[in-house]
Backbone as JSON, one array per atom type, in Angstrom:
{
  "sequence": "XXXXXXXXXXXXXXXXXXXXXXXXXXXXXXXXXXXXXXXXXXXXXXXXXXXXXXXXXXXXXXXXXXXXXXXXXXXXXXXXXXXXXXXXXXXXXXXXXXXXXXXXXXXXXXXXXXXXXXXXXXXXXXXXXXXXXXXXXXXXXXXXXXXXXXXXXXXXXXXXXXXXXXXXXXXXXXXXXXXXXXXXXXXXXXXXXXXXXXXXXXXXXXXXXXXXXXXXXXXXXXXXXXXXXXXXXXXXXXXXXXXXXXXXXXXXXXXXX",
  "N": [[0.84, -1.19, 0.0], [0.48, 1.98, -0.89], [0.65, 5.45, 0.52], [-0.51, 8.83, -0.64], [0.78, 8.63, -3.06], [3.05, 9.8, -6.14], [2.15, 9.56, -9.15], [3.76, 8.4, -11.18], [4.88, 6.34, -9.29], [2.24, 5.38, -8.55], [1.69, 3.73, -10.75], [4.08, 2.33, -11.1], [3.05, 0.62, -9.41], [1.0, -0.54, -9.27], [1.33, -2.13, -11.81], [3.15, -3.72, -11.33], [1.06, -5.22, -9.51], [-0.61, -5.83, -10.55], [-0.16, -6.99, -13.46], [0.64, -9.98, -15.22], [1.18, -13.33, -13.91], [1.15, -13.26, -11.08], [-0.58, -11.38, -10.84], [-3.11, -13.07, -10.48], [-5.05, -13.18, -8.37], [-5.53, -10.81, -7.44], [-6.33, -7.89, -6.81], [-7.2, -4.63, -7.19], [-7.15, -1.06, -5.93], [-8.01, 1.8, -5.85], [-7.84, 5.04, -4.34], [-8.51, 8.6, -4.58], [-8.71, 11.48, -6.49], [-10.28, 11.85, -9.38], [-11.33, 12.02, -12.51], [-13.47, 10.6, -15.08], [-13.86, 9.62, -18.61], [-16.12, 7.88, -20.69], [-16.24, 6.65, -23.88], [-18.5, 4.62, -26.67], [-20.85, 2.43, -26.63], [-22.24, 4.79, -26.09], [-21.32, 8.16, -24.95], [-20.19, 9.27, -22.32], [-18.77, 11.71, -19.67], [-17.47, 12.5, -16.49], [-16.95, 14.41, -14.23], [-14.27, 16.03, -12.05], [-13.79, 14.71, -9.19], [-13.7, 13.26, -5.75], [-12.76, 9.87, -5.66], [-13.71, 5.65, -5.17], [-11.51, 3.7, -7.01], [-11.85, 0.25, -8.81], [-9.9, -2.42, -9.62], [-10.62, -5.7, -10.71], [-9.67, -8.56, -10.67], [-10.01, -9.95, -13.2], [-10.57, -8.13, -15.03], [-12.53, -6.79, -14.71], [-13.6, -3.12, -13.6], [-14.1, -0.61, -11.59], [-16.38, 1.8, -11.22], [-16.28, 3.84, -8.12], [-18.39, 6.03, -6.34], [-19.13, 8.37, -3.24], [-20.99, 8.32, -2.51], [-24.12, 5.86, -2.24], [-24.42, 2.33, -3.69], [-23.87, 1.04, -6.22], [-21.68, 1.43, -8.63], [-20.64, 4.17, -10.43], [-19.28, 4.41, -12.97], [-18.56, 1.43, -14.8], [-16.85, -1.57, -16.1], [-17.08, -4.56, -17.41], [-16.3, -7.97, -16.36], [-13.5, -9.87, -18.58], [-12.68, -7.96, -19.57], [-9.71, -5.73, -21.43], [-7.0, -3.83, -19.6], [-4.9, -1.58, -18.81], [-2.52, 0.63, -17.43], [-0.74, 3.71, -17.01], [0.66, 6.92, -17.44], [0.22, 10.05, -17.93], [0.51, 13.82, -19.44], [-1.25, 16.17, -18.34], [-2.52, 19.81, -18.65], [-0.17, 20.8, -17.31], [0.25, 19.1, -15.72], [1.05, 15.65, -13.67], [-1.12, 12.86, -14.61], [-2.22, 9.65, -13.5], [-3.27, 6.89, -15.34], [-5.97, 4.81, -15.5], [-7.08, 2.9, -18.37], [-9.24, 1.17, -19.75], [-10.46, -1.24, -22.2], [-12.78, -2.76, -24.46], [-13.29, -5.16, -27.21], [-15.29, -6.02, -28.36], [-18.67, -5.67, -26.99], [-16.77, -2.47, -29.3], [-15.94, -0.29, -26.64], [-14.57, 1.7, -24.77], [-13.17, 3.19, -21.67], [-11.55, 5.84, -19.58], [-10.06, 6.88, -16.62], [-8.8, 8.85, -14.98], [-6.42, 10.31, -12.64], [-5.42, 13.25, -11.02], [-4.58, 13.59, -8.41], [-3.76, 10.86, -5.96], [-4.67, 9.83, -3.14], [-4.24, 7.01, -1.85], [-3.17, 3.94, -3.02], [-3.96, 0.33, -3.11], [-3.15, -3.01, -3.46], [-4.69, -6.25, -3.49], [-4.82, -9.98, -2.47], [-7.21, -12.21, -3.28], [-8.7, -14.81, -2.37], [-11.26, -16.74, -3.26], [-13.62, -18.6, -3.82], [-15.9, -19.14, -3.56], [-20.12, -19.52, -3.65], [-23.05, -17.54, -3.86], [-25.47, -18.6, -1.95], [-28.92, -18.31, -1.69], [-30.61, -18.11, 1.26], [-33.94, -19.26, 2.41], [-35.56, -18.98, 0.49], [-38.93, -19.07, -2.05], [-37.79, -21.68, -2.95], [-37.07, -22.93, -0.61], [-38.64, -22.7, 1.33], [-40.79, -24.44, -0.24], [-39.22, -26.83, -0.54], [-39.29, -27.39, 2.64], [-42.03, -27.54, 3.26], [-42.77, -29.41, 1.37], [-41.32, -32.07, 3.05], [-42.5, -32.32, 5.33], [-45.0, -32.48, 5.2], [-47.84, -31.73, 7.49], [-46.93, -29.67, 8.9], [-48.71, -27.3, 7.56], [-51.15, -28.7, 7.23], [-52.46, -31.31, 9.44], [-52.87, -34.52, 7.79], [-51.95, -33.59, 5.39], [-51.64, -34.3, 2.07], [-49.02, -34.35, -0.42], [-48.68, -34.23, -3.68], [-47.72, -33.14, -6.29], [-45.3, -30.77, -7.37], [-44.68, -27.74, -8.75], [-46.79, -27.89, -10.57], [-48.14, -27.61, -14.12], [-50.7, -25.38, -14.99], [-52.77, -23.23, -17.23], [-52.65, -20.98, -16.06], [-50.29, -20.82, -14.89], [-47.37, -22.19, -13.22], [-48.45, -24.32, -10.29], [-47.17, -24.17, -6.89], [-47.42, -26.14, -5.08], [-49.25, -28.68, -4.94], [-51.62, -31.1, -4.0], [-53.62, -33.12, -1.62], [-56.03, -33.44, 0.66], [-57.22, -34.86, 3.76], [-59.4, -35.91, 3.09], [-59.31, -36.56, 0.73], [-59.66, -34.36, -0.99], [-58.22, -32.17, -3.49], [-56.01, -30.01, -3.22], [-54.49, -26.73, -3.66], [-51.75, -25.02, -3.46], [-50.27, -21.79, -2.45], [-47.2, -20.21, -2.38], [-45.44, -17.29, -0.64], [-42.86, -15.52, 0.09], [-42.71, -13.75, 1.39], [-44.48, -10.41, 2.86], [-47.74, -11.14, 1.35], [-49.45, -9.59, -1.66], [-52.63, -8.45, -3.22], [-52.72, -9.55, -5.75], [-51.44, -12.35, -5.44], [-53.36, -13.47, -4.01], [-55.25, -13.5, -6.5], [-53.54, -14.87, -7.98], [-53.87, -17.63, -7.41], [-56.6, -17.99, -6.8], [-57.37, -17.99, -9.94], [-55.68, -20.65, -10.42], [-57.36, -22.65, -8.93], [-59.44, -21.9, -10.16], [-58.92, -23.16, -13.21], [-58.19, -25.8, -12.37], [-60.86, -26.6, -11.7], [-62.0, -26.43, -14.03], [-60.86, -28.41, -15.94], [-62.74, -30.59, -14.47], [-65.85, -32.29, -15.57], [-69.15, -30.61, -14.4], [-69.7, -29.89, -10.39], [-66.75, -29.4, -8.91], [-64.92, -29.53, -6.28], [-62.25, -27.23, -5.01], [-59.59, -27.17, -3.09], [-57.78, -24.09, -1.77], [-54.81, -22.58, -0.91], [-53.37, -19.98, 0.44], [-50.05, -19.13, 1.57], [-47.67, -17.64, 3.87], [-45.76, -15.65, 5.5], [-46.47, -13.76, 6.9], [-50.1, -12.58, 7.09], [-51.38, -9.86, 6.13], [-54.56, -7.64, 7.43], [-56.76, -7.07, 4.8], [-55.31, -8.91, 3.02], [-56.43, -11.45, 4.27], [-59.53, -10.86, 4.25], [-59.9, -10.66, 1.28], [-59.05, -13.71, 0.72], [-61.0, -14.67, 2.06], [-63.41, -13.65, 0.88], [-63.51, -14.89, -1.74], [-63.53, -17.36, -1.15], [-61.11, -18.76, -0.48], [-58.18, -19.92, 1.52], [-55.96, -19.63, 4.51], [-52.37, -19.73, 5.76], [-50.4, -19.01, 8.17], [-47.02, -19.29, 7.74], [-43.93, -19.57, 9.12], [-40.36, -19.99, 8.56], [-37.74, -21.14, 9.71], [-33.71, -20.59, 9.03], [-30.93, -22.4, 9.24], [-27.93, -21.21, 8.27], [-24.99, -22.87, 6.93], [-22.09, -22.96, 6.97], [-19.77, -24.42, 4.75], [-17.23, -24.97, 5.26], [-15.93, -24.29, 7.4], [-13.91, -24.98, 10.69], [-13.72, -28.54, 11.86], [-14.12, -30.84, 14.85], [-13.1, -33.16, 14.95], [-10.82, -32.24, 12.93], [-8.65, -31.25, 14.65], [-8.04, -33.51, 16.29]],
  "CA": [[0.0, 0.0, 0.0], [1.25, 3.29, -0.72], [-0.03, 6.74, 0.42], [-0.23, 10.29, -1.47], [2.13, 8.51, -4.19], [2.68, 10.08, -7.03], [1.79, 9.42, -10.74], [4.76, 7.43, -11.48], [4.58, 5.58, -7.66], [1.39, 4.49, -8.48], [2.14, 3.35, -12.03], [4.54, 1.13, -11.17], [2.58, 0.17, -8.4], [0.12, -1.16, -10.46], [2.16, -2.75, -13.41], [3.69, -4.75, -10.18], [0.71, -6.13, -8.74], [-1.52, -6.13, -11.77], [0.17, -7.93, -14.75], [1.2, -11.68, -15.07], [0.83, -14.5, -13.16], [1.32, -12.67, -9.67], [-2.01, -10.79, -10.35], [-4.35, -14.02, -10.68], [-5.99, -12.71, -7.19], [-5.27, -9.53, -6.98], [-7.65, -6.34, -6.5], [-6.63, -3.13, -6.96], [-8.03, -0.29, -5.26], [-7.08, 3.34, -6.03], [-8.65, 6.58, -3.77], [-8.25, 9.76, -5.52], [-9.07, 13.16, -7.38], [-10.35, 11.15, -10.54], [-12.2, 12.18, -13.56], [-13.75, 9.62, -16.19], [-14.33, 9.65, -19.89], [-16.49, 6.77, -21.67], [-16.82, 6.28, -25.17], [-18.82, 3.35, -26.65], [-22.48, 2.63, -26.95], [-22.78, 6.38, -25.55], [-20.55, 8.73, -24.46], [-20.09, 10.11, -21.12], [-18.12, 12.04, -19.06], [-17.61, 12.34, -15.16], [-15.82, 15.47, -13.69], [-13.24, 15.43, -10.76], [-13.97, 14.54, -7.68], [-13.06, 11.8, -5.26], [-13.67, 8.57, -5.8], [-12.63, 4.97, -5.23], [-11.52, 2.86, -8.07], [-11.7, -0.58, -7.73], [-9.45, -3.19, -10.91], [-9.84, -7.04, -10.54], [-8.38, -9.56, -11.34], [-11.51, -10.68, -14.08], [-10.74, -7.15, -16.02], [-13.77, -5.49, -14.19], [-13.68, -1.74, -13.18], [-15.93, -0.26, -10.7], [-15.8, 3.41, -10.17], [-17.66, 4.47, -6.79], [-18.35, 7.64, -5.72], [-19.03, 8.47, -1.54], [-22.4, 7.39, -2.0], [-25.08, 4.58, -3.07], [-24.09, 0.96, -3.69], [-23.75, 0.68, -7.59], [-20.52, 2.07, -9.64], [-20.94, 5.42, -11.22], [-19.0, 4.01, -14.2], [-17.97, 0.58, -14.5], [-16.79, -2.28, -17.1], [-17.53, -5.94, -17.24], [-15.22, -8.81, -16.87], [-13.02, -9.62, -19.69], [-11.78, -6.12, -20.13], [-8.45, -5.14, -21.25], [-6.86, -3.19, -18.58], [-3.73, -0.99, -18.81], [-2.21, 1.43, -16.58], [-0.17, 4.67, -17.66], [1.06, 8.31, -16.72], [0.06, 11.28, -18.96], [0.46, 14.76, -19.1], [-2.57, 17.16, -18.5], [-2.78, 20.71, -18.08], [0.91, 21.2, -17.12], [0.25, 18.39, -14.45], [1.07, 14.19, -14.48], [-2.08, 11.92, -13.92], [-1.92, 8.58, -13.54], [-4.81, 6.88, -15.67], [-6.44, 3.64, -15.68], [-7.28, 2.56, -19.65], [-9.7, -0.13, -19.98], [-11.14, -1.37, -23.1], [-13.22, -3.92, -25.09], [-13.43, -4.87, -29.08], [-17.24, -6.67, -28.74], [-18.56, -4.53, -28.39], [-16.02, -1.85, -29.43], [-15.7, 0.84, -26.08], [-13.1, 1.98, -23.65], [-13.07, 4.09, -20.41], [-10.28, 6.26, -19.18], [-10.21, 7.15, -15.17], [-7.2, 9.62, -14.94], [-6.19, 10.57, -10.96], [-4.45, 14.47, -10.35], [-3.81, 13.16, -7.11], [-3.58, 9.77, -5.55], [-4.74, 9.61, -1.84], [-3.74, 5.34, -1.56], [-2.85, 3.02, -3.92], [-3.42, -0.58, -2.65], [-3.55, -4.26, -3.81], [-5.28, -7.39, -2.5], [-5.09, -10.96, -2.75], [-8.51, -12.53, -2.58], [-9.06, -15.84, -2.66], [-12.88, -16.92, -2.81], [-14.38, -19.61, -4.64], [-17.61, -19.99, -3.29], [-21.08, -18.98, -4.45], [-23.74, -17.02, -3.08], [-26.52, -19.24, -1.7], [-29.81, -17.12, -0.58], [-31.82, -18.73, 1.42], [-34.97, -18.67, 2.61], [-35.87, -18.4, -0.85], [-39.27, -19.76, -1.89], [-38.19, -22.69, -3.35], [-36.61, -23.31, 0.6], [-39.97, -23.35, 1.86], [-41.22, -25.42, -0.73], [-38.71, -27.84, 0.54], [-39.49, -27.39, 4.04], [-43.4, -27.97, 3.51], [-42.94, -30.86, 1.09], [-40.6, -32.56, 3.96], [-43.35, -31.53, 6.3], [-46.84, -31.68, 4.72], [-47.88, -31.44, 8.64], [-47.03, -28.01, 9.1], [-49.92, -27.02, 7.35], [-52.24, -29.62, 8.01], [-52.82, -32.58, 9.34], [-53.42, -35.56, 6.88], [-52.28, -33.7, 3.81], [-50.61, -35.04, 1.0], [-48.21, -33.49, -1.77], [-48.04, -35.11, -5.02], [-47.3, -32.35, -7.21], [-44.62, -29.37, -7.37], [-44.53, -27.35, -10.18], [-47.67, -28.38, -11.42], [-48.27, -26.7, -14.75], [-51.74, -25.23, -15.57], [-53.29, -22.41, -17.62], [-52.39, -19.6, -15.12], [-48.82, -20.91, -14.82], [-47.29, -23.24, -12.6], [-48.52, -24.56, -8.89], [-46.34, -24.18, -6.12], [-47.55, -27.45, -4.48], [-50.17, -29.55, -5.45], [-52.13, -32.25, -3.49], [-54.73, -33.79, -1.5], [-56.38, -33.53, 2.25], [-57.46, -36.49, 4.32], [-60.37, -36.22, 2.76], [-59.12, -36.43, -0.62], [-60.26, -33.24, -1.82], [-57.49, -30.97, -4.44], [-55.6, -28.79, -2.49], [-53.55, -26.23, -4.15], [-50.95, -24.36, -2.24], [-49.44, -20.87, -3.57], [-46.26, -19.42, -1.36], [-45.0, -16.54, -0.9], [-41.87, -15.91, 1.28], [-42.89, -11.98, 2.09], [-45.69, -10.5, 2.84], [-48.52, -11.61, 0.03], [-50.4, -8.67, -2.02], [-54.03, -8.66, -3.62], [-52.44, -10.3, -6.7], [-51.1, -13.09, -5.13], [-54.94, -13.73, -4.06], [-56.08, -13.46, -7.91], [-52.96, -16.16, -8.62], [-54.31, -18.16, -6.31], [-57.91, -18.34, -7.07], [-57.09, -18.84, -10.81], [-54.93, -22.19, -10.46], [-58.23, -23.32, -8.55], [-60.56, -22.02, -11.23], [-58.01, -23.61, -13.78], [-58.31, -27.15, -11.93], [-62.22, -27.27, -11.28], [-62.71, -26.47, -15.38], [-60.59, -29.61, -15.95], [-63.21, -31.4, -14.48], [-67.09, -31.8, -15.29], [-69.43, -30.9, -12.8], [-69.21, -29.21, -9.42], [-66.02, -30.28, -8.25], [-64.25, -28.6, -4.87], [-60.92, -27.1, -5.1], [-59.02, -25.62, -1.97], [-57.0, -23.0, -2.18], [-54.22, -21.85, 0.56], [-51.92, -18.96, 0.66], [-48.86, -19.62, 2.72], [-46.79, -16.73, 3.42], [-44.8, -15.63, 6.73], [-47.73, -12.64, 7.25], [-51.29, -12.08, 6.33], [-52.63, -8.73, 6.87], [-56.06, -8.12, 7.09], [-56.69, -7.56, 3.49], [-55.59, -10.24, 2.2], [-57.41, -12.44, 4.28], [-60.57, -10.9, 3.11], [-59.95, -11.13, 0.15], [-59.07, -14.71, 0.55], [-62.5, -15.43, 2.7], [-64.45, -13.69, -0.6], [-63.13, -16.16, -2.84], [-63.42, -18.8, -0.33], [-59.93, -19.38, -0.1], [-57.75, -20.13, 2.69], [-54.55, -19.04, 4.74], [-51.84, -20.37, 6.5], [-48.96, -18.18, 8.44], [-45.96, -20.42, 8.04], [-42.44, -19.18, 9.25], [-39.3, -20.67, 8.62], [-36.01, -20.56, 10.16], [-33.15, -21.28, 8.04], [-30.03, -22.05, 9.59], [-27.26, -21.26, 7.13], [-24.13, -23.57, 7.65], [-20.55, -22.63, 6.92], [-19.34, -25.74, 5.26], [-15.85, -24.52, 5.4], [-15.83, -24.25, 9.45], [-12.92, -26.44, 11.48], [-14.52, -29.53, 12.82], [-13.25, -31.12, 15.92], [-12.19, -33.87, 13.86], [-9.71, -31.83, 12.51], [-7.99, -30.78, 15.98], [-7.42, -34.4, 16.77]],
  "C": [[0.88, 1.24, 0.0], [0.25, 4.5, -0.35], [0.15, 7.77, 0.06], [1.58, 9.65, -2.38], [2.17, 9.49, -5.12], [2.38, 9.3, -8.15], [2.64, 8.08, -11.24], [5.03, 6.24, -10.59], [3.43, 4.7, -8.31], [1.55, 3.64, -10.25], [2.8, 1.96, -11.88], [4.03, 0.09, -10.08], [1.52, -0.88, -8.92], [0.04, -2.34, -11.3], [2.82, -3.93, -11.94], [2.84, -5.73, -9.53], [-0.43, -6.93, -9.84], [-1.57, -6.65, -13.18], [0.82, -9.44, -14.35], [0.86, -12.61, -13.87], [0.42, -14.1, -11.64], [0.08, -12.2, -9.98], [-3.31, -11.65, -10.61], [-5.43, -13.84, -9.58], [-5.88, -12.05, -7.04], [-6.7, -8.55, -7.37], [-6.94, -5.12, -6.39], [-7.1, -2.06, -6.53], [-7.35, 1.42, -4.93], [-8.2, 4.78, -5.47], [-8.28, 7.78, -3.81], [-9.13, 10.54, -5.94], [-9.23, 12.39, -8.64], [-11.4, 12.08, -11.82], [-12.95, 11.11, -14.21], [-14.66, 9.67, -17.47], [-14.68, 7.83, -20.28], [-16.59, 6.42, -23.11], [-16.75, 4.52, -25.91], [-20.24, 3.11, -27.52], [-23.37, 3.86, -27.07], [-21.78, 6.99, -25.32], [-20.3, 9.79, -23.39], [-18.99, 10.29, -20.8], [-18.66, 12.99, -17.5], [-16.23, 13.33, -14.99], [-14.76, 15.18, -12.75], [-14.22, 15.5, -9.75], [-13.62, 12.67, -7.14], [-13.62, 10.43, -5.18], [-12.72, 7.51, -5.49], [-12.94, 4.16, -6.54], [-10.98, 1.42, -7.88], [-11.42, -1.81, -9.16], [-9.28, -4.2, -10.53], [-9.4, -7.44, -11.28], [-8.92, -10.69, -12.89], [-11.28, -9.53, -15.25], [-12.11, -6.04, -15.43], [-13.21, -4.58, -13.69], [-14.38, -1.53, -12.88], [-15.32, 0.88, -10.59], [-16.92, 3.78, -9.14], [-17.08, 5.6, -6.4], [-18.85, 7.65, -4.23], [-19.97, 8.05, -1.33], [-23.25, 6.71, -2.92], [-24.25, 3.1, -3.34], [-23.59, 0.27, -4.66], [-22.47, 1.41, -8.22], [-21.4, 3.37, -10.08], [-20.49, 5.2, -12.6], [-18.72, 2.67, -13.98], [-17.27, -0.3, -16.05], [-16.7, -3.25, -16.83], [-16.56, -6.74, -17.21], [-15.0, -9.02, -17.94], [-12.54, -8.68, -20.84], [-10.58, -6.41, -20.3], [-8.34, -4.04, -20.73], [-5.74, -2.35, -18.39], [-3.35, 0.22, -17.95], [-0.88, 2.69, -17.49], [0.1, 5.82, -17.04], [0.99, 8.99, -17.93], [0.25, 12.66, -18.99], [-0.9, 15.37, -19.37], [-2.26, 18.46, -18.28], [-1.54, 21.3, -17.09], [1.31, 20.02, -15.66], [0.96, 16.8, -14.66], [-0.43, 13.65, -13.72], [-1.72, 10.61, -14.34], [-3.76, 7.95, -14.28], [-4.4, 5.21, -15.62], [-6.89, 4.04, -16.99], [-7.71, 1.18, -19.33], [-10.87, -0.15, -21.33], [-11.5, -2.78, -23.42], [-13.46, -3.89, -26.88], [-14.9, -5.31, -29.0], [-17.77, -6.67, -27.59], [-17.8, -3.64, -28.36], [-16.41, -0.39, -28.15], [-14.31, 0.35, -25.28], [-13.15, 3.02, -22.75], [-11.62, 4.29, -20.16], [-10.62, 7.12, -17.66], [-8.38, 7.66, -14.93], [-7.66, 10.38, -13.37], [-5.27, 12.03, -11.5], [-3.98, 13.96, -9.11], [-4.99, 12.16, -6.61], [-3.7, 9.42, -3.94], [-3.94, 8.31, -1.08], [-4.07, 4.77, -2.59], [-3.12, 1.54, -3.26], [-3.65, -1.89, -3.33], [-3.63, -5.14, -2.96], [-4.98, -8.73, -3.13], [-6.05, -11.49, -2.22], [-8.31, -14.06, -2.66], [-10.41, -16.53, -2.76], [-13.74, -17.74, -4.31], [-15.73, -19.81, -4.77], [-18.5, -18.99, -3.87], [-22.4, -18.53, -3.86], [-25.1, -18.15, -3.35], [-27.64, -18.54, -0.99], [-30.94, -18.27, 0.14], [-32.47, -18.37, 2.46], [-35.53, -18.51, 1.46], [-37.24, -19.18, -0.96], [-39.19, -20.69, -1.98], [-37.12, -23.62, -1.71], [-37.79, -23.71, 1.23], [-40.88, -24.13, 1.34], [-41.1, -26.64, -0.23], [-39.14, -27.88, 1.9], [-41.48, -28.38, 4.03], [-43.46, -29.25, 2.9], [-42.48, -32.17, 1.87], [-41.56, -32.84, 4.67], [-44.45, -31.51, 6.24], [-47.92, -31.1, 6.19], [-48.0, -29.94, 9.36], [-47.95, -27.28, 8.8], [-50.67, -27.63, 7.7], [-51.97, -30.58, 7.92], [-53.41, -33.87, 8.56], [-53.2, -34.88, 5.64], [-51.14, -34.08, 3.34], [-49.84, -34.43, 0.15], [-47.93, -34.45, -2.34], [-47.78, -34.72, -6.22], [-46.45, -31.04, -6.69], [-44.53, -28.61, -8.64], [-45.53, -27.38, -11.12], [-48.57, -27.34, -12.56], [-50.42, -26.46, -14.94], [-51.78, -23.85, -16.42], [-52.62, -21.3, -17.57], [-50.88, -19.67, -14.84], [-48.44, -22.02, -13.95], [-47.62, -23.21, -10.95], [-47.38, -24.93, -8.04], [-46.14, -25.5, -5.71], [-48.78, -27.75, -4.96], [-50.58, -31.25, -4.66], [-53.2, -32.48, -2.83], [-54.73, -34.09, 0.12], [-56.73, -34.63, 2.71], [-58.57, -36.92, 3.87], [-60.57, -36.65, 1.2], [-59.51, -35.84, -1.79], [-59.12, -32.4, -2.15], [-57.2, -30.31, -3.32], [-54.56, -28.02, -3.04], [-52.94, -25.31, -3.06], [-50.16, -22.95, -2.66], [-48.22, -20.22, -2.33], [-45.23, -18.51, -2.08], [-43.68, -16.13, 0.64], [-41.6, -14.41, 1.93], [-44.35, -11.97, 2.38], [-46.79, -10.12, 1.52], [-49.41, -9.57, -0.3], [-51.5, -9.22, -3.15], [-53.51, -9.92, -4.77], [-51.87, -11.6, -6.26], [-52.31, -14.19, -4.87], [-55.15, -14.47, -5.48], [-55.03, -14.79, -8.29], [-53.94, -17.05, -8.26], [-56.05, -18.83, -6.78], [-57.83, -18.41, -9.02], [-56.57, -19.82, -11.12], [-56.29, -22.77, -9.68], [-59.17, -23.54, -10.07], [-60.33, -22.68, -12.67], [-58.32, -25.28, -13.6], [-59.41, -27.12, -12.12], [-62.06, -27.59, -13.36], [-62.04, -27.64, -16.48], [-62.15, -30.83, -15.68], [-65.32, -31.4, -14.89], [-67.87, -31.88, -13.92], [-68.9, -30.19, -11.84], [-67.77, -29.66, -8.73], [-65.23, -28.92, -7.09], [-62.86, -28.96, -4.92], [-60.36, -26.55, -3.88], [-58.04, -25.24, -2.6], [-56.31, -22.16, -1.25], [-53.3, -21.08, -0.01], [-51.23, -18.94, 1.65], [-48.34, -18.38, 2.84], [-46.45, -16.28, 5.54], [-45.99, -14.44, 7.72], [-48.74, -12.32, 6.67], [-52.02, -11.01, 6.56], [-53.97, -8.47, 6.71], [-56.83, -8.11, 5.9], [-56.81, -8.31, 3.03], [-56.3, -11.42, 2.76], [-59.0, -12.7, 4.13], [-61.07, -10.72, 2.03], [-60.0, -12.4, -0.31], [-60.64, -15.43, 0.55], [-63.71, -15.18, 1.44], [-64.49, -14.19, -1.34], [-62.99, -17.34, -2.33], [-62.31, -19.42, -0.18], [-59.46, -19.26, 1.55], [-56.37, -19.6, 2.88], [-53.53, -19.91, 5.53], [-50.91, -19.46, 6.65], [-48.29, -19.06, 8.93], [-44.78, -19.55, 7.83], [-41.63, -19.98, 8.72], [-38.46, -20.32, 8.76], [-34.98, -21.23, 9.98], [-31.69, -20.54, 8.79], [-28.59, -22.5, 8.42], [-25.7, -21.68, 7.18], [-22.72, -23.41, 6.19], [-19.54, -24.14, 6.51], [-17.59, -25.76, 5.04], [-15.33, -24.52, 6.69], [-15.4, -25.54, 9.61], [-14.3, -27.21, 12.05], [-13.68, -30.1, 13.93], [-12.54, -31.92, 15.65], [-10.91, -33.56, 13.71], [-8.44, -31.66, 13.09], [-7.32, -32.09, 16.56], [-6.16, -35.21, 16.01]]
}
């Protein structure tokens, strides 16, 4: 890490951690007086002010500014990436140059001054798993038919109709259709209207009066939606789930002996 380098400092600073074999994990991370010109699909340009700039090891560029969560400029992995020193305005800046041929642009992020220069080695393989997701509580209830009610059955997931596909699909102790729709927030009106079309979907399958239920699962029902449900004769169920999310990288004791 260097601090208030100059132009040429950070240059080779750069070219040291960021070419050849040595930069297969590396991250670069430059906080500075930056500008940035785009040309490409469009062509923008971004005045001075401070920002951090942030070059892996994939060819991506992120430029962030002090606030929000997203880049202000960025470029996609599989960039070419080059580093340089230029003259401006009687001054030196140090610029980042990154470009692509398909499709044909290139960004230039030129520094007047260089607050810290630093590089990282990351290492990180793994892959973001979200869960809690619905198709977690799918699992959980098909494991489980219980949780909702007593005596029911699941013998469909996915089950396509008309209106699109059923969450769950099966059959009470009584052996009357039960469709199941989940939602893993809290449900709005439309979730209802799914809901009572995958019923009205099933009955017109069959001739004749035939009786469909119809439950909405979801972690909260406010009052709304449950009369909305009760006007369409459907039903509710407030089902939690608590999803413990396991580290399968963590020493075991195993290991210690």
């Amino acid at each position: 890490m260097l601090l208030s380098p100059t132009p040429a400092e950070v240059n080779e600073f750069a070219d040291a951690y960021m070419r050849g074999m040595r930069s297969k994990d590396n991250v670069l991370v430059v906080v500075g007086c930056c500008c940035v010109e785009y040309v490409g699909r469009a062509r923008s340009m971004l005045g001075w002010g401070g920002r951090v700039v942030i070059v892996k090891s994939d060819g991506s560029v992120l430029v962030h500014q002090k606030v929000g969560g997203a880049p202000v400029n960025w470029q996609p992995p599989d960039t070419l990436v080059r580093y340089r020193t230029e003259a401006g305005n009687g001054i030196s800046l140090f610029v980042i140059y990154s470009y692509r041929l398909k499709p044909p642009e290139k960004m230039y992020v030129r520094f007047k001054t260089v607050d810290m220069v630093s590089a990282h080695r990351l290492r990180d393989d793994r892959t973001l798993r979200i869960m809690g997701a619905e198709s977690d509580i799918v699992d959980r209830i098909m494991g489980d038919p219980g949780v909702i009610e007593e005596g029911l059955r699941i013998t469909d997931r996915e089950k396509q109709t008309r209106s699109g596909a059923i969450d769950l699909f099966g059959v009470d102790r009584d052996h009357i259709p039960v469709i199941i729709e989940i939602k893993r927030s809290q449900p709005t009106p439309s979730a209802v209207l799914q809901l009572k079309a995958y019923v009205l979907d099933h009955q017109h399958r069959h001739t004749g009066a035939v009786r469909v239920r119809g439950i909405l699962c979801a972690p909260s029902m406010p009052v709304m939606i449950r009369t909305l449900l009760t006007e369409n004769k459907l039903e509710w169920r407030v089902f939690k789930c608590e999803f413990e999310q396991v580290d399968d990288a963590q020493s075991t004791l195993e290991e210690f002996t």
